[in-house]
N, C-alpha and C positions, 0 to 999 in steps of 0.2 A: 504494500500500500504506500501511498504517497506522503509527503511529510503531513500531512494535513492533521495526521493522527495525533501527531504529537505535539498539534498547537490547539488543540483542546480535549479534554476528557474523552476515553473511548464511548464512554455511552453519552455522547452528544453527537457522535460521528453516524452515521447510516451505514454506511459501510460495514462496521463492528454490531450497533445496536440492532440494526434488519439482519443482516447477512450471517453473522458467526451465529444469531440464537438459531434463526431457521436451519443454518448445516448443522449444528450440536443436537436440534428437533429432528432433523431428520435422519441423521447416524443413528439414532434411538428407533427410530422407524425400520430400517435398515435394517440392522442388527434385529428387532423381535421378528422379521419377515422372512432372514435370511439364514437364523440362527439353527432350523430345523436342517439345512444341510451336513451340518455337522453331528448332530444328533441320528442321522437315517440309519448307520452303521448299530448303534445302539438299540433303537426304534425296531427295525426290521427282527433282532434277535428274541429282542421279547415280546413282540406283540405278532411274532408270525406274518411278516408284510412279504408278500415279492418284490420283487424290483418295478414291476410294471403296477401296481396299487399304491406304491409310494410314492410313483410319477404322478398318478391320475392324483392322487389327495392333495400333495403337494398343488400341482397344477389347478385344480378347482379355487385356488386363493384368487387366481386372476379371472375365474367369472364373478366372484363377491367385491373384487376389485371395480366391475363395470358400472355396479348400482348407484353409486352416487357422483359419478362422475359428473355430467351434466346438472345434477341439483347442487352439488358441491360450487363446482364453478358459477352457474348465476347467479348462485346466494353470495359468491367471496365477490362477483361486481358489481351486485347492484343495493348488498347488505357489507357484510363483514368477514373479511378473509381471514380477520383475526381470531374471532367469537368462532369460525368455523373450526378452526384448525385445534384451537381450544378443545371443543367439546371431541372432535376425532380422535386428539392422544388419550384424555380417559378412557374414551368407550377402546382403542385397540389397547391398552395394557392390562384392562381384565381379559379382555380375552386371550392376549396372550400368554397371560397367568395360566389362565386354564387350561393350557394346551399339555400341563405337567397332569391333567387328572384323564386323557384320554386313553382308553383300554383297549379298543377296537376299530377295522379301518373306517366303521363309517361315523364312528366318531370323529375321528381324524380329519375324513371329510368336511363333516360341518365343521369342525371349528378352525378348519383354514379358509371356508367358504364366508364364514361371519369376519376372520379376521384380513379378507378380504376386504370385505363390505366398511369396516372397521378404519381402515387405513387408504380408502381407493380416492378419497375426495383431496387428502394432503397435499400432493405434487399440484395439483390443477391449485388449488386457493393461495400455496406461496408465489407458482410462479405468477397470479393476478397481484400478491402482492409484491414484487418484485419491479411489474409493470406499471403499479402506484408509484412508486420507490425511484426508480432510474433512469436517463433517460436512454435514448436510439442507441449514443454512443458508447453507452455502459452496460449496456443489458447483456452483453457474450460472458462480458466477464462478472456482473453480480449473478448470473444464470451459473455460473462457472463457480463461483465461491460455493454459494449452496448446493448445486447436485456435485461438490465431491465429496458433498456425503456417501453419493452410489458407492462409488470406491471408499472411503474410510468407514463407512459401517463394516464393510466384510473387514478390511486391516484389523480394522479394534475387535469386533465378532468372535473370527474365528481363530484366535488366540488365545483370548477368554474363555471361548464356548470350551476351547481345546482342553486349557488347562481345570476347569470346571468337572466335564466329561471325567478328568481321569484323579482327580478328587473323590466326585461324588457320582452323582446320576441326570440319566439327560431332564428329570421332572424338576430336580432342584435348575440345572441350565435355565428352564422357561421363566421358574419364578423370577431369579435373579436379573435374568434381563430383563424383567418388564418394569420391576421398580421407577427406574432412571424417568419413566414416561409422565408419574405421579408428582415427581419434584421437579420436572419440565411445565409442569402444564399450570404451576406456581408462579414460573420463573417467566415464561408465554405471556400471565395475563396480564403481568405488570410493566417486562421490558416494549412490547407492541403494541405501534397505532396502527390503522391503515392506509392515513395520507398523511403527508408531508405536513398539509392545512392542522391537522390536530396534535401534531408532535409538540408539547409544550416544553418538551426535554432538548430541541431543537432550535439551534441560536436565531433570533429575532431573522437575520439578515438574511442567512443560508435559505430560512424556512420560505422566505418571500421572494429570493431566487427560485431556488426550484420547484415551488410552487408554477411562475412563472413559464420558467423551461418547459415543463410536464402541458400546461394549458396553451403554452406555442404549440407543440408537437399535434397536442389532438386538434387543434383548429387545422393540422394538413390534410387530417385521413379524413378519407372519401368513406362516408357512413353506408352501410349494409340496407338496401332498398328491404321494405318488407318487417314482416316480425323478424324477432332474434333467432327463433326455430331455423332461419333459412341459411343460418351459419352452418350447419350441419350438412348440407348437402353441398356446401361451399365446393370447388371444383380442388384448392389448392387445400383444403383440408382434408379432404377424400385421399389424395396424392399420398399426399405425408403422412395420414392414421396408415394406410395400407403398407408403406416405408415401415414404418414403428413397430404393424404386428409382424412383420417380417423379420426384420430386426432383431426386435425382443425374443421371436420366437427362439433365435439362433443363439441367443446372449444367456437367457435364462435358463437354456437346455444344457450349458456348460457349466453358467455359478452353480445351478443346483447338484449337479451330479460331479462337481471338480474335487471335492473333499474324496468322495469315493472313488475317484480314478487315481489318487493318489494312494487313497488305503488300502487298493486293490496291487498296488507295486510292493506292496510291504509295507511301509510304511506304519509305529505306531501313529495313533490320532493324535501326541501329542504334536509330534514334527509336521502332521495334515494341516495341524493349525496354525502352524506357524508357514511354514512351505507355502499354502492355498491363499498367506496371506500376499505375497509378492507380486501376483497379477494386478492385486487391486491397488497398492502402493505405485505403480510402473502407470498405472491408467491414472490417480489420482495428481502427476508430475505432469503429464500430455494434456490433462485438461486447462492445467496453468496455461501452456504454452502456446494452446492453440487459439484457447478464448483471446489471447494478445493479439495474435494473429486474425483472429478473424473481425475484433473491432477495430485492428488500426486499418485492415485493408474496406472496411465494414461490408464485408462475405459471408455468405451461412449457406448457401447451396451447394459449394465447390467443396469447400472445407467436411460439410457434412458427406458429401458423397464417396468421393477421394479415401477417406478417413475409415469408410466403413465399407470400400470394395478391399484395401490393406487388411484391413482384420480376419475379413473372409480367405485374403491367400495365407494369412499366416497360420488359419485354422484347420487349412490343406496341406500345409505343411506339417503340421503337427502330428497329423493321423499317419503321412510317408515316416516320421522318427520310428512310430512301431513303440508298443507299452512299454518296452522292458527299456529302452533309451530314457528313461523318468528324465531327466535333467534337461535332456534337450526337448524333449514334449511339455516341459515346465519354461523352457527357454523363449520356445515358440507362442505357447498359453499366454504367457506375459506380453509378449509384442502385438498380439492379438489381441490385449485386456486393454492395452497404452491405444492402442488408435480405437477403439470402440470408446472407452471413456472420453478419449478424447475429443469427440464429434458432439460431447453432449451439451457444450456451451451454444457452439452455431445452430446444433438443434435447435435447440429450444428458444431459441432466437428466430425462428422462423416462422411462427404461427403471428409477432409480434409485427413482424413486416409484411404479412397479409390479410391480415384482420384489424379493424378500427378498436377501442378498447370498449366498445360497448359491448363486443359479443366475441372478444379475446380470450373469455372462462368460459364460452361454450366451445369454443374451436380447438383449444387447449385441452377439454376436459373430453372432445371426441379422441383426438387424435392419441390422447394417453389410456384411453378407457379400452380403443379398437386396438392399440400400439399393447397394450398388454393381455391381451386374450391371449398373443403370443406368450403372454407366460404358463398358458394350462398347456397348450401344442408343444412348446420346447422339453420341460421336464418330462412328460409322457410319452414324447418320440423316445428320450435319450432312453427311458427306462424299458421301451418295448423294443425298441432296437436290440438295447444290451441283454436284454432277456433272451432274445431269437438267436444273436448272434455269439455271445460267450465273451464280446469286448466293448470299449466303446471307440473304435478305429472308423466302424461308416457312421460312428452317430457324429461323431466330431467334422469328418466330410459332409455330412450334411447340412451340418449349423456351416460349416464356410462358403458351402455354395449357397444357402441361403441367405446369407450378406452379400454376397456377390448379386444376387439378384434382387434385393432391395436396394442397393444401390441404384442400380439402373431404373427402380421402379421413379425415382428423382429426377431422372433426365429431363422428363418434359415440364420438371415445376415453372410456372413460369415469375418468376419476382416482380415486383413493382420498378418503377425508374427511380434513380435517385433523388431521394427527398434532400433539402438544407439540414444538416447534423445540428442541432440547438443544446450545447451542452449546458448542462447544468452548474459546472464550477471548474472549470479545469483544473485548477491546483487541486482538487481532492481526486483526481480519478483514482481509481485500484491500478 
């Protein structure tokens, strides 16, 4: 960050008081979502699962993920992204709680289905509040500060989970992680406004700057003819949910089952935990580097494309090392983890450049709701594949050729012409 920080208190800064609580909110998110990857080796031995039920149960998180997408997002534009996000960490940290009392698979089911439902509105309501928050020229990289959470939930997660696991037991793992969601959702009501206008913690001058900046910007966009419903069939939202579940579908089918491709090498789970962490560390450095990249060049189609055909060849490389090469299939994993994370700043930058902000948390909240069905298709390919097959060599060719083909599903996005960039402070950028 810029000197700006250090000429007034961090929680007067936006950058620290929006940005660092949203990434610490959603590492906790993260981690209680992702924490069952480490647990399935456990899971599977005492509750009797196959490989292919622990895909599907796992998987069903992302149809309870779909239900509040679009109510999540209208409510965070046209109410409160804060009071949303609020009430979402309660309701998923009991449920994640509970996931230490389930006995059987279709137990299992529902309660990755509710903590689904539980967790699905989050991503859509920060990143509306994010779009309160910054302007044109800074949205790659505060999009960038908060989703590398993606990646540091798994770094912190599955080290923890790891060392937890081989302590105790995976029902203690759930309780433990969901804590942290209780003393967030404290810490939520009081650090967070939702505009700039109501930040009283917010210097007189700064606040009536970027106020300003933010209400130059929307007097540009060309408002959505019609009701808000009509963002949904939007031509460039359509593009990019279909990109997303494609995507995700390829991304989620590896976070979920990477723990396991590693303990399938030998490996104990303590070294899985730690090992499985280094993809996401390697993704959370590329995402610094490219959000620079793509707000000084101010790009998000090329960036994202490019970024996420790379992942796909390194995911085909990985399957030609062969299981017993662990180190270079770990080698590969990671260069594949760095350019996939790294796409997720210009991502999510993109919805922001073709949608007005009136109907930016419907278009957001399609594109990540359809973007993550690919999370029930990824996990349950990996696990029926590796059922049929004895490995996971064509699950892993699968997910790369299916990046490879989301890429290109991009090609014909078409962008807006360039807008006037209206920054908000220059001396503070990140």
């Amino acid at each position: 960050m810029s000197g700006t920080i250090g000429a007034a208190p961090p929680w007067e800064n936006r950058w620290v008081r929006i940005l660092v609580v949203a990434l610490l909110m959603y590492i906790i998110s993260m981690i209680d979502r992702t924490n069952i990857a480490m647990a399935i080796p456990s899971m599977r031995a005492e509750l009797g699962l196959g490989r292919a039920a622990i895909g599907f149960a796992t998987g069903t998180f992302f149809f309870g993920y779909v239900v509040l997408q679009i109510p999540a997002g209208r409510l965070s534009s046209v109410w409160s992204a804060k009071w949303v996000i609020f009430g979402l960490l309660i309701f998923w940290g009991l449920v994640s709680a509970s996931t230490a009392l389930v006995r059987s698979e279709g137990e299992l089911i529902a309660n990755r289905f509710i903590l689904g439902v539980a967790e699905g509105g989050v991503l859509t309501s920060t990143l509306v509040l994010i779009r309160n928050w910054f302007t044109r020229d800074e949205r790659a990289r505060a999009n960038t500060v908060f989703l590398l959470s993606l990646a540091l939930g798994s770094v912190i997660a599955n080290p923890i989970s790891g060392v937890v696991l081989k302590l105790s037991s995976w029902q203690w793992m759930f309780v433990i992680d969901a804590i942290p969601c209780f003393v967030w959702a404290a810490l939520w009501a009081c650090a967070i406004t939702d505009r700039p206008e109501q930040a009283a913690w917010l210097p007189a001058t700064e606040r009536q700057r970027l106020t300003t900046a933010l209400a130059a910007e929307r007097s540009l966009e060309t408002p959505t003819a019609g009701h808000w419903t009509r963002a949904i069939w939007n031509r460039s939202v359509l593009i990019i949910a279909l990109y997303n579940f494609l995507a995700l579908a390829a991304n989620w089918g590896v976070t979920i089952w990477l723990p396991s491709v590693l303990n399938q090498a030998g490996l104990s789970i303590m070294s899985v935990g730690f090992l499985s962490a280094i993809p996401y560390a390697a993704g959370a450095a590329a995402m610094l580097i490219v959000a620079f990249s793509s707000d000084r060049r101010m790009e998000r189609k090329w960036h994202t494309l490019l970024l996420t055909a790379l992942s796909g060849m390194f995911l085909l490389a990985a399957q030609l090392s062969g299981e017993t090469a662990i180190m270079m299939t770990l080698l590969l994993l990671t260069l594949s983890f760095a350019c996939f994370y790294g796409r997720y700043g210009p991502f999510w930058a993109l919805p922001s450049e073709v949608l007005p902000a009136s109907v930016a948390g419907v278009g957001i909240a399609v594109i990540n709701g359809v973007g993550n069905l690919g999370g029930f298709a990824g996990p349950f390919a990996f696990g029926a594949i590796r059922s049929a097959t004895g490995n996971f060599g064509l699950a892993l060719s699968l997910a790369g050729a299916v990046l490879v083909l989301s890429a290109a599903v991009l090609l014909p996005l078409r962008m807006p012409g360039r807008r006037p960039v209206i920054a908000a402070r220059p001396a503070e950028h990140y």
